[in-house]
MIFI-949125 format. One record per residue: x, y negated, z negated of N, C-alpha, C in turn. Coordinates in steps of 0.05 Angstrom, whole numbers, padded with zeros to 5 digits, always signed. Example, Ala and Ser with C-alpha at 12.3 -4.5 7.8 and 13.67 -1.06 7.14 Angstrom:
REM MIFI-949125
+00264+00114-00156+00246+00090-00156+00264+00066-00156 +00257+00045-00142+00273+00021-00143+00258-00001-00157 
***
This chain:
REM MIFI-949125
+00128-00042+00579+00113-00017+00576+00118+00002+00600 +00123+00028+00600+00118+00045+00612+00104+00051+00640 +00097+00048+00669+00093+00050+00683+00059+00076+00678 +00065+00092+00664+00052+00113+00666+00051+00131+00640 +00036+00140+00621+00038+00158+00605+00051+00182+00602 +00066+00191+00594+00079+00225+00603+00058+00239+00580 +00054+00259+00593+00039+00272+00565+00050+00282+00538 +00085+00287+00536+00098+00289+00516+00090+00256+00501 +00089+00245+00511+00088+00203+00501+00053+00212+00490 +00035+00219+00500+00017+00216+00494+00005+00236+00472 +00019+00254+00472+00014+00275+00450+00016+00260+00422 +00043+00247+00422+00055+00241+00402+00041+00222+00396 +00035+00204+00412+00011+00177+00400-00013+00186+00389 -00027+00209+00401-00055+00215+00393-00055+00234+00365 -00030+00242+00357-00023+00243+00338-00042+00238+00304 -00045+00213+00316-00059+00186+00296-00085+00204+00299 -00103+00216+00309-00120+00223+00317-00129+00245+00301 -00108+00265+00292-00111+00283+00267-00132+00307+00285 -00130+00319+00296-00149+00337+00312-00146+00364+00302 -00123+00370+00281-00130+00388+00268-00150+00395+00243 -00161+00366+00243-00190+00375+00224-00210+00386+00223 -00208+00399+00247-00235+00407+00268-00233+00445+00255 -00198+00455+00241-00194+00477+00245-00186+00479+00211 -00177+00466+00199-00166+00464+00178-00179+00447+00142 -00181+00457+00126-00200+00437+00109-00175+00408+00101 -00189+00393+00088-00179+00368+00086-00150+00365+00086 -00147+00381+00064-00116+00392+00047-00099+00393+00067 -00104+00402+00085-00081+00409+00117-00066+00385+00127 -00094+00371+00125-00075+00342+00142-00061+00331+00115 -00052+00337+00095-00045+00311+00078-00010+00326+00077 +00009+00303+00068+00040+00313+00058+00042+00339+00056 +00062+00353+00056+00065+00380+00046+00063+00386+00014 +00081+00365+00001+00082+00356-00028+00047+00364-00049 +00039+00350-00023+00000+00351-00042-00011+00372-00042 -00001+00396-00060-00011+00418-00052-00033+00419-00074 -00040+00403-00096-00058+00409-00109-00089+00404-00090 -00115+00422-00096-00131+00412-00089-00147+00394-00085 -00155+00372-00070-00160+00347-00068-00192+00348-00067 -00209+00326-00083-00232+00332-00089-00234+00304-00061 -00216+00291-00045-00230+00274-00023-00204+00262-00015 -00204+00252+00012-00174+00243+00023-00187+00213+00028 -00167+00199+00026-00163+00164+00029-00149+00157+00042 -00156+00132+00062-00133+00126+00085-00129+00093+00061 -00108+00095+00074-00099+00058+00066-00099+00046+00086 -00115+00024+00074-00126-00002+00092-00109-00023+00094 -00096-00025+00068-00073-00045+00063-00048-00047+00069 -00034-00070+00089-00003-00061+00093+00015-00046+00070 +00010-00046+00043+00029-00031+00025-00009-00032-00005 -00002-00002-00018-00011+00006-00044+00005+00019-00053 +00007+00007-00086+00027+00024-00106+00005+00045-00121 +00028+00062-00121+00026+00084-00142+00035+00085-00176 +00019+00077-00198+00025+00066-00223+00018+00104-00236 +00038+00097-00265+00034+00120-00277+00010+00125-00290 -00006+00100-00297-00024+00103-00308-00052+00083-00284 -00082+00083-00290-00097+00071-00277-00095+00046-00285 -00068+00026-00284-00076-00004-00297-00050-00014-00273 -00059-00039-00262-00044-00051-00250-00017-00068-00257 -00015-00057-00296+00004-00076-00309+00025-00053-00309 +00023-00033-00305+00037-00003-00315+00062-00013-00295 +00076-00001-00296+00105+00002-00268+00092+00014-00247 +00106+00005-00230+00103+00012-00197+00117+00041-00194 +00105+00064-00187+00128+00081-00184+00141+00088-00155 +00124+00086-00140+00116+00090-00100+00095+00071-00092 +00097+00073-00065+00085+00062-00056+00072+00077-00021 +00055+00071-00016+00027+00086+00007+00030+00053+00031 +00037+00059+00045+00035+00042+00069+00002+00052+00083 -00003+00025+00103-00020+00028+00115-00024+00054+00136 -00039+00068+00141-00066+00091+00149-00057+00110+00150 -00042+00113+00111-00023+00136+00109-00047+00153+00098 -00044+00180+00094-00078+00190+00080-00066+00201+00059 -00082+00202+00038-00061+00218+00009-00086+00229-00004 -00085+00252-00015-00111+00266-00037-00121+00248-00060 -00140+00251-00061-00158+00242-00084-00165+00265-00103 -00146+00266-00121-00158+00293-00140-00176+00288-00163 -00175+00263-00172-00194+00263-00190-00201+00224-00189 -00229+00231-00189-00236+00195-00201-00241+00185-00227 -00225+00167-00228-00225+00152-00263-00238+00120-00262 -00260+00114-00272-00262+00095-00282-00245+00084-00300 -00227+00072-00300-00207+00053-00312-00211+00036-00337 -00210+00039-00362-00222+00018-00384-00201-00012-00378 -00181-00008-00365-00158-00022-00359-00165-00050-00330 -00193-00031-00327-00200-00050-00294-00193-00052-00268 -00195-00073-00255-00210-00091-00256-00233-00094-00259 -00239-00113-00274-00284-00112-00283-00298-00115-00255 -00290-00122-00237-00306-00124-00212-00309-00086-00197 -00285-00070-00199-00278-00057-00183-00262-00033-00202 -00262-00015-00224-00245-00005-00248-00242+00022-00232 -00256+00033-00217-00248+00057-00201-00223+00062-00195 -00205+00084-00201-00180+00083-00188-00174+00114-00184 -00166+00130-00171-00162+00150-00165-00131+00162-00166 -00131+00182-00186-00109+00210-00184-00096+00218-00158 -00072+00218-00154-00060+00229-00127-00042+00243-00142 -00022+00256-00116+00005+00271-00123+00023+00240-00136 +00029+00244-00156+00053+00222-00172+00038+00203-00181 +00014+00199-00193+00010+00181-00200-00029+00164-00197 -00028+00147-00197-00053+00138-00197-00055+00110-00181 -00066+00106-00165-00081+00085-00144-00106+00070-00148 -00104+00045-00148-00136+00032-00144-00147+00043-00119 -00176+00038-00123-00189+00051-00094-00195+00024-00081 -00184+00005-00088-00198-00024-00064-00195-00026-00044 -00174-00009-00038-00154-00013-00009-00147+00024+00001 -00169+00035-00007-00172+00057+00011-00197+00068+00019 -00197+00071+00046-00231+00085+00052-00228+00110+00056 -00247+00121+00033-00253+00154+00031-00262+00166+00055 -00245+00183+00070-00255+00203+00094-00266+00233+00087 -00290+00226+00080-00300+00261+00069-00310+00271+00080 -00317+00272+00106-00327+00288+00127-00318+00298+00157 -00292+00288+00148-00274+00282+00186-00285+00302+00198 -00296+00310+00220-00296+00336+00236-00292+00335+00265 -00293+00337+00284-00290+00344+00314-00327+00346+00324 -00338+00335+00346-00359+00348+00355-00366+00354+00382 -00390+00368+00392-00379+00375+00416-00390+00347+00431 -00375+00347+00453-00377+00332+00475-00411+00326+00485 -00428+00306+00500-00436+00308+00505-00443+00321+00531 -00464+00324+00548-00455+00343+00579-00472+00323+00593 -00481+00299+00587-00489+00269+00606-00492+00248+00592 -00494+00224+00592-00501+00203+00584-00531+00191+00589 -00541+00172+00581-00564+00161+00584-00564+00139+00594 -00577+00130+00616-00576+00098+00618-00576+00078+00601 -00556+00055+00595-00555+00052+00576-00529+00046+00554 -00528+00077+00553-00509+00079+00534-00518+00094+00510 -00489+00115+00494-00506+00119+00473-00490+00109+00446 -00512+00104+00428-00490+00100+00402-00470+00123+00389 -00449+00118+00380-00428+00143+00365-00413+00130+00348 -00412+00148+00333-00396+00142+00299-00373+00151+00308 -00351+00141+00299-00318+00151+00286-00321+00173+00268 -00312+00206+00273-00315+00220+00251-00287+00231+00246 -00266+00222+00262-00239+00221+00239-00228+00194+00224 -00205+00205+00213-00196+00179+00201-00187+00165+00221 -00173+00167+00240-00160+00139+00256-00157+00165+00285 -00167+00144+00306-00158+00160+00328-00149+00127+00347 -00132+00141+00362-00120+00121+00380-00132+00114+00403 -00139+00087+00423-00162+00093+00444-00138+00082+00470 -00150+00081+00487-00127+00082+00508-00142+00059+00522 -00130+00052+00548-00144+00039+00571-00141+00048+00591 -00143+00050+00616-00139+00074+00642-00129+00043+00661 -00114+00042+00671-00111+00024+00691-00102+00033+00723 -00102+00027+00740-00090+00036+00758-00067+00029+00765 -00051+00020+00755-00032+00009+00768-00015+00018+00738 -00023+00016+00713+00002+00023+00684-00022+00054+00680 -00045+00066+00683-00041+00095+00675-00056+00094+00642 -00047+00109+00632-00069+00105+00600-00042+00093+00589 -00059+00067+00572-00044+00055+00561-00050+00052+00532 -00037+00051+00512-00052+00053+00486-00061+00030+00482 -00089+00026+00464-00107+00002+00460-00095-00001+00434 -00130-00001+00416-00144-00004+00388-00136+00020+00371 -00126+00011+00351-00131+00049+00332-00153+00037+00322 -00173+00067+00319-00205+00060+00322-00206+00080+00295 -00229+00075+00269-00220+00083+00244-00250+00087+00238 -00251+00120+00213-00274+00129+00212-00295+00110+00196 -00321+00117+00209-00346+00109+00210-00352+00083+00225 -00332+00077+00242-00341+00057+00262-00353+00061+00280 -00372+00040+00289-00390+00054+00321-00387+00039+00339 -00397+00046+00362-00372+00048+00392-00406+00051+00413 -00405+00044+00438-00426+00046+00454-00412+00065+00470 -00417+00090+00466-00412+00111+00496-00424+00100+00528 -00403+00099+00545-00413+00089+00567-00403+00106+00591 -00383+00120+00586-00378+00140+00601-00363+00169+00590 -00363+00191+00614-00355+00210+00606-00345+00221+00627 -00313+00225+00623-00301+00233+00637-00279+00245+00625 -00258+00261+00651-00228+00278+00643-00201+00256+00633 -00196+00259+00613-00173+00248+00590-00152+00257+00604 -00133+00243+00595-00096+00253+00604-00097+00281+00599 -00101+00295+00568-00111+00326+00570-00117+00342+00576 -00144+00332+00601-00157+00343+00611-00184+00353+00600 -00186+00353+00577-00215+00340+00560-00226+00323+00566 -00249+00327+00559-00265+00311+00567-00266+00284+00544 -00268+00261+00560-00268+00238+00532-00281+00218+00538 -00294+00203+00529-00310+00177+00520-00303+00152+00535 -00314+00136+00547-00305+00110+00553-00325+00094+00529 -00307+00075+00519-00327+00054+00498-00323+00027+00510 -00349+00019+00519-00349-00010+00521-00357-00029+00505 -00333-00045+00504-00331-00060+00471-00349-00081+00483 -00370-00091+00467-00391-00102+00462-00391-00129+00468 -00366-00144+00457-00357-00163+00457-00344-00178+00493 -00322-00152+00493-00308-00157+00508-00312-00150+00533 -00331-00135+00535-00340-00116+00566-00308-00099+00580 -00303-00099+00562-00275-00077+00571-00290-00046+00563 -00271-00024+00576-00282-00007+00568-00257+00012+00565 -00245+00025+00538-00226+00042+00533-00235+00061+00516 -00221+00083+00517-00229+00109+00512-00219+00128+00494 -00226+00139+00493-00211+00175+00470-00226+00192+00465 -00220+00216+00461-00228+00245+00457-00257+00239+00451 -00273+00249+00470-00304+00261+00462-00314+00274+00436 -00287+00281+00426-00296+00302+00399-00288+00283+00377 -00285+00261+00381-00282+00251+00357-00298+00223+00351 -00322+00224+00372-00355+00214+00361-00366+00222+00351 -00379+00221+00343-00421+00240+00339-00438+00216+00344 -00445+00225+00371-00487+00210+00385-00490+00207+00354 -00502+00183+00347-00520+00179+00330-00553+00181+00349 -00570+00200+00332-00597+00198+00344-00610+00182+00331 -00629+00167+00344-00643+00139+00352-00670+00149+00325 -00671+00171+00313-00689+00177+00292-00672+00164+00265 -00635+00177+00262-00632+00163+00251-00628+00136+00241 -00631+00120+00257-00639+00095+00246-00665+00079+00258 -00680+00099+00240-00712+00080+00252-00714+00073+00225 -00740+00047+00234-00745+00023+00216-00751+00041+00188 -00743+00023+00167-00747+00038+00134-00772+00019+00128 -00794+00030+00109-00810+00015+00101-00826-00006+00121 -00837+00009+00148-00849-00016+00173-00872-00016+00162 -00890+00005+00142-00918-00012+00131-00916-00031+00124 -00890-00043+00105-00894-00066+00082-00894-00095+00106 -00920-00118+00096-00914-00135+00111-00888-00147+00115 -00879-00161+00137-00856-00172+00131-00857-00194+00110 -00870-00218+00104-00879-00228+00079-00872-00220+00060 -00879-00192+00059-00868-00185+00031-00838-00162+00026 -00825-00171+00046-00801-00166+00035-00778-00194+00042 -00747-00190+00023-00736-00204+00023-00709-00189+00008 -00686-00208+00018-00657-00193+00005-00652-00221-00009 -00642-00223-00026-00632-00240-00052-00603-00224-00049 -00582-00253-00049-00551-00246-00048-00539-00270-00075 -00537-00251-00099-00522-00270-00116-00495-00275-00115 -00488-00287-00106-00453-00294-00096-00432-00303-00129 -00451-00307-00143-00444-00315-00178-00433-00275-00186 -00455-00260-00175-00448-00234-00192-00439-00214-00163 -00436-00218-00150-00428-00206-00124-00447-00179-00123 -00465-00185-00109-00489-00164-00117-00510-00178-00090 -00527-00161-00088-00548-00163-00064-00578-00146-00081 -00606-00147-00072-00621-00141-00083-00646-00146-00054 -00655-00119-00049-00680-00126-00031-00703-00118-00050 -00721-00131-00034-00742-00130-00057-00773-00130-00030 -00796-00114-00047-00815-00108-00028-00839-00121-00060 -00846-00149-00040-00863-00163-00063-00849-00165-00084 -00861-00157-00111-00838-00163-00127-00819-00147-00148 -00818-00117-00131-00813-00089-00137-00786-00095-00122 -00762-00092-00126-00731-00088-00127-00732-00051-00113 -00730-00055-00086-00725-00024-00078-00702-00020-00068 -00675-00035-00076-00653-00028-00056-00629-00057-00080 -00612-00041-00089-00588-00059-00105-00560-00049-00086 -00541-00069-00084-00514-00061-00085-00495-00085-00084 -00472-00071-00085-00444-00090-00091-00438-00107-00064 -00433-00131-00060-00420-00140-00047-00394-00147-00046 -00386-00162-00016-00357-00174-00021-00358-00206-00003 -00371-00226-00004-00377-00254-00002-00353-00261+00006 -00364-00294+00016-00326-00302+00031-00320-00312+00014 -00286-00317+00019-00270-00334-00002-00263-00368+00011 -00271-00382-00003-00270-00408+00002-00245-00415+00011 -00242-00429+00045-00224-00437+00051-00207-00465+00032 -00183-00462+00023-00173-00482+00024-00151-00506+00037 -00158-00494+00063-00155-00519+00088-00175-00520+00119 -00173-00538+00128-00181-00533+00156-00184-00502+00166 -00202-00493+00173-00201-00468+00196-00197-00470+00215 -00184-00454+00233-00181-00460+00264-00212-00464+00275 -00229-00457+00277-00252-00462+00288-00270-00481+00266 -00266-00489+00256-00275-00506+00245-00297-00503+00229 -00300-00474+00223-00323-00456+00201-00311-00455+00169 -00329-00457+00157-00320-00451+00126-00316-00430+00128 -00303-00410+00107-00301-00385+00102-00315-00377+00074 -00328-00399+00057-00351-00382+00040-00373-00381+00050 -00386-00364+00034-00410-00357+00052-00432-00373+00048 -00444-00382+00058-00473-00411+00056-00490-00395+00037 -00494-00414+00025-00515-00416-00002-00536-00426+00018 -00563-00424+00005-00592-00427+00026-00610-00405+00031 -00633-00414+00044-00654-00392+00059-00651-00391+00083 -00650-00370+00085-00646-00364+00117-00667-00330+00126 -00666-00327+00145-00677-00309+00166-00655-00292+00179 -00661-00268+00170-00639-00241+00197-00644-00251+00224 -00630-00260+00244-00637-00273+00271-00622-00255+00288 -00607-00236+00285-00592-00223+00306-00582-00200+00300 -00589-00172+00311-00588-00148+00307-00566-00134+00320 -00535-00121+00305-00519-00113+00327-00512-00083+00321 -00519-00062+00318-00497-00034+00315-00475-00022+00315 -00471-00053+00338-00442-00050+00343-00416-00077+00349 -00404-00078+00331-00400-00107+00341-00369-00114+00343 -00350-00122+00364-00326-00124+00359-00327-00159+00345 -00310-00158+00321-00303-00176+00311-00265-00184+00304 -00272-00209+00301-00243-00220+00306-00238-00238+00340 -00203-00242+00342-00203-00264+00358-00210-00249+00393 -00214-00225+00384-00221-00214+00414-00190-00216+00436 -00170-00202+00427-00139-00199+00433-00135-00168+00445 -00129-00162+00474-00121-00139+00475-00099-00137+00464 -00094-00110+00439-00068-00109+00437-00075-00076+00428 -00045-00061+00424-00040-00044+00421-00023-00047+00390 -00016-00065+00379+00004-00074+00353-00017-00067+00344 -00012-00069+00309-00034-00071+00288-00047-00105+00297 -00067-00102+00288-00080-00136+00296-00096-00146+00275 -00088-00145+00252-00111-00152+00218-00129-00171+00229 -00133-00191+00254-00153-00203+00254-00177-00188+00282 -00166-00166+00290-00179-00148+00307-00196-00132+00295 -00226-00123+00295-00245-00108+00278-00267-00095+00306 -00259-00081+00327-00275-00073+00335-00297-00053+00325 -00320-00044+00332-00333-00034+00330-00337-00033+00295 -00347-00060+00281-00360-00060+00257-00393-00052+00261 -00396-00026+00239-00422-00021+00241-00446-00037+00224 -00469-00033+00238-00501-00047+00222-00496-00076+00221 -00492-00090+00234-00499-00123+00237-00518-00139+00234 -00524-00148+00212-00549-00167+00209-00543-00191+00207 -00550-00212+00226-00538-00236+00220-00546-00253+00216 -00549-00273+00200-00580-00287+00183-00560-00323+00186 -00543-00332+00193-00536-00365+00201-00523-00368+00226 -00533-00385+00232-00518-00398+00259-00498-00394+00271 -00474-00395+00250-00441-00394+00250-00438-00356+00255 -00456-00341+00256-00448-00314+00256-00445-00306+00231 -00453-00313+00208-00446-00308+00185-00471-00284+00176 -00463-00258+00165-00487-00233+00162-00475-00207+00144 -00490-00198+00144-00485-00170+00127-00481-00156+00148 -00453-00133+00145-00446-00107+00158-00425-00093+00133 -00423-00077+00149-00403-00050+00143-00383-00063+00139 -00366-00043+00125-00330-00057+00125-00323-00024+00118 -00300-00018+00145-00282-00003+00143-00258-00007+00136 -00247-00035+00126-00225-00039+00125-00216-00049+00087 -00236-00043+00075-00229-00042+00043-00253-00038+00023 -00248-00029+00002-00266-00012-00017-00264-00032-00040 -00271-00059-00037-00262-00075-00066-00291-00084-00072 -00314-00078-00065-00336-00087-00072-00345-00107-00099 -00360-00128-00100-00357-00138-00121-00330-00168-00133 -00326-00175-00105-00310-00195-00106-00306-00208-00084 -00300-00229-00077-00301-00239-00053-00278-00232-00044 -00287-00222-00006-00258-00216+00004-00269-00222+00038 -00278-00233+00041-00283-00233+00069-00283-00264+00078 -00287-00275+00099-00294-00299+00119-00306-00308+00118 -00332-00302+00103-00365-00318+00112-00380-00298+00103 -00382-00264+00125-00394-00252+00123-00399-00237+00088 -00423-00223+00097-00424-00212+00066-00427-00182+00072 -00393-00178+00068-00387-00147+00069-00399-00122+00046 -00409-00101+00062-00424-00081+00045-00406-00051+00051 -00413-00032+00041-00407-00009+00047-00422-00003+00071 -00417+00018+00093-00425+00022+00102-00455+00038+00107 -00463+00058+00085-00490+00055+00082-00510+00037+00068 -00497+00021+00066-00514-00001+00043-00522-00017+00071 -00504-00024+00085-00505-00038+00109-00527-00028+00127 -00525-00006+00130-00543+00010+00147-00570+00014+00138 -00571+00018+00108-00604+00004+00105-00617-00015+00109 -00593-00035+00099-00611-00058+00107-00607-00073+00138 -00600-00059+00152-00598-00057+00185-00627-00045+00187 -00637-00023+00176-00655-00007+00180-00684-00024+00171 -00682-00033+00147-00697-00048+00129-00710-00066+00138 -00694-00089+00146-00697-00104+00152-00720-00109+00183 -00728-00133+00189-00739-00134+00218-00711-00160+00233 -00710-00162+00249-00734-00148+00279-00719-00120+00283 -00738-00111+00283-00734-00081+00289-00717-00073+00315 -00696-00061+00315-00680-00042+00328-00685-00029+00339 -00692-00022+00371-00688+00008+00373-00664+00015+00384 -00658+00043+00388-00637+00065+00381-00621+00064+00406 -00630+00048+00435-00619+00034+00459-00612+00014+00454 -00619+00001+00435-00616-00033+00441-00582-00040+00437 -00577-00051+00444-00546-00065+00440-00552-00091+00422 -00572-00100+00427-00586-00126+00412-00605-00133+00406 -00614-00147+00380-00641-00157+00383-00637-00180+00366 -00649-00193+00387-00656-00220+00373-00691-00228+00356 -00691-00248+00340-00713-00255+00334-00718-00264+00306 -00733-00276+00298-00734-00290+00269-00750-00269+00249 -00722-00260+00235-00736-00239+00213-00743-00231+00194 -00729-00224+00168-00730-00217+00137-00711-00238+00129 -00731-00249+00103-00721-00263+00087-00698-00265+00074 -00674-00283+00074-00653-00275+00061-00647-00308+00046 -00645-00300+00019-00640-00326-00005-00614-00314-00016 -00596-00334-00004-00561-00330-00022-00569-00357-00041 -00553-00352-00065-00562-00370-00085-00531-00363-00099 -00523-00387-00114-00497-00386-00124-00498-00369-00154 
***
């Protein structure tokens, strides 16, 4: 590696960062080719997605979308062709795409900087599609980290002057107590109103989340009124030994939310700058209801809801996640990095 960043080296990396969204509508950042109007842009999550002539996965291959390429979404089709878990597939330039393996970026924007921090720390969302984060060392200079990907959250811990000369973010990863950084304008502070407790009259007694792992589906319920449905994605049953010696479907049983995170780096905890598929920093809304770490969050890294695709955990969309982050007890506040405590009922049932 490089001794030192040149800023021609660093331009070109931050690249990934897309900062002309801040000036330009969606349409700007995508190919030149996509000039039709795009009703929403998609990053690919997946090392490779084909492009079929029609919405069926039997049709011919015509192209193909590599990973955190972004391409228009002109029109959405439910698919009579499928898959029954997931039939959504979306219109691009040449063709048509499943959406399991792209996350919709429909709001990218830039925001302003904060002008102090709080003791503490504050929470902040990802509001582009992929920005690059660096590390500052003294001795190698900014070095590129994590590519960090929209709607993930991050603990602001400092604020200071970027290789740019912008002002930018230090994030201290949760996990790791490292702290690396990127452009200030490409957070947004989440305020501590938005995620206050949902429903704190109802006793805790009388609420509970039911996870059918048979229909890949989740269901909270207040007594015996159903106020909250959605799709899951449950683990897939290992078929050998794991290195740590955890199953990877998700436990059937009753259990209790016991640990509260906002922010959570997951995976083997690897500094690297490569792609790292088992690296997941900053997964948002963490509820974690078994021993082994096994819980409901966010997933920025695929749109296949309704089938098993994960480790253990029981992957949600990211606002589905966030309610029941919100929903749920022990209650959160908007400082906390953590909370522990024995909380809302949770019955996975096969």
């Amino acid at each position: 590696m490089p001794t030192d960043l040149s800023r021609r080296a660093f331009l070109k990396l931050s690249a990934l960062s897309f900062t002309s969204l801040a000036f330009h509508p969606l349409r700007a950042i995508l190919p030149p080719e996509d000039q039709e109007q795009p009703v929403g842009i998609g990053r690919v999550t997946a090392s490779v997605i084909y492009v079929y002539p029609e919405p069926s996965f039997k049709s011919e291959r015509l192209d193909r979308r590599q990973r955190d390429q972004l391409i228009s979404i002109i029109e959405e089709i439910h698919s009579p062709h499928g898959p029954q878990h997931n039939p959504l597939w979306y219109r691009t330039v040449g063709g048509f795409v499943h959406s399991g393996y792209l996350q919709r970026v429909e709001s990218s924007h830039l925001n302003s900087p904060l002008s102090r921090l709080s003791e503490g720390g504050q929470l902040g969302e990802l509001t582009v599609p992929i920005a690059q984060s660096y590390l500052r060392t003294g001795d190698s200079g900014w070095q590129p980290l994590y590519r960090l990907y929209y709607s993930s959250n991050y603990w602001i811990t400092h604020l200071e002057e970027g290789p740019d000369g912008q002002p930018w973010y230090g994030l201290t990863d949760d996990r790791l107590r490292v702290t690396y950084y990127v452009p200030a304008a490409y957070l947004r502070p989440i305020p501590e109103t938005e995620i206050s407790p949902l429903s704190p009259h109802v006793p805790e007694e009388h609420k509970k989340i039911v996870v059918s792992l048979e229909r890949q589906a989740l269901v909270a319920c207040e007594g015996d009124q159903v106020v909250f449905r959605a799709p899951i994605s449950s683990g897939l049953p290992s078929h050998a030994p794991t290195i740590n010696g955890i199953p990877t479907d998700t436990p059937g049983g009753n259990f209790n939310v016991s640990l509260k995170l906002p922010s959570r780096h997951m995976g083997n905890g690897e500094l690297t700058s490569a792609f790292a598929p088992a690296e997941y920093p900053g997964v948002p809304w963490v509820s974690t209801f078994h021993a082994t770490g096994v819980g409901f969050h966010g997933t920025y890294w695929h749109n296949n809801f309704g089938t098993r695709m994960s480790s253990g955990c029981v992957n949600l969309r990211n606002e589905d996640a966030k309610w029941i982050y919100r929903w749920t007890t022990p209650v959160v506040g908007g400082r906390d990095w953590y909370k522990l405590g024995r909380g809302t009922l949770i019955q996975v049932t096969e």
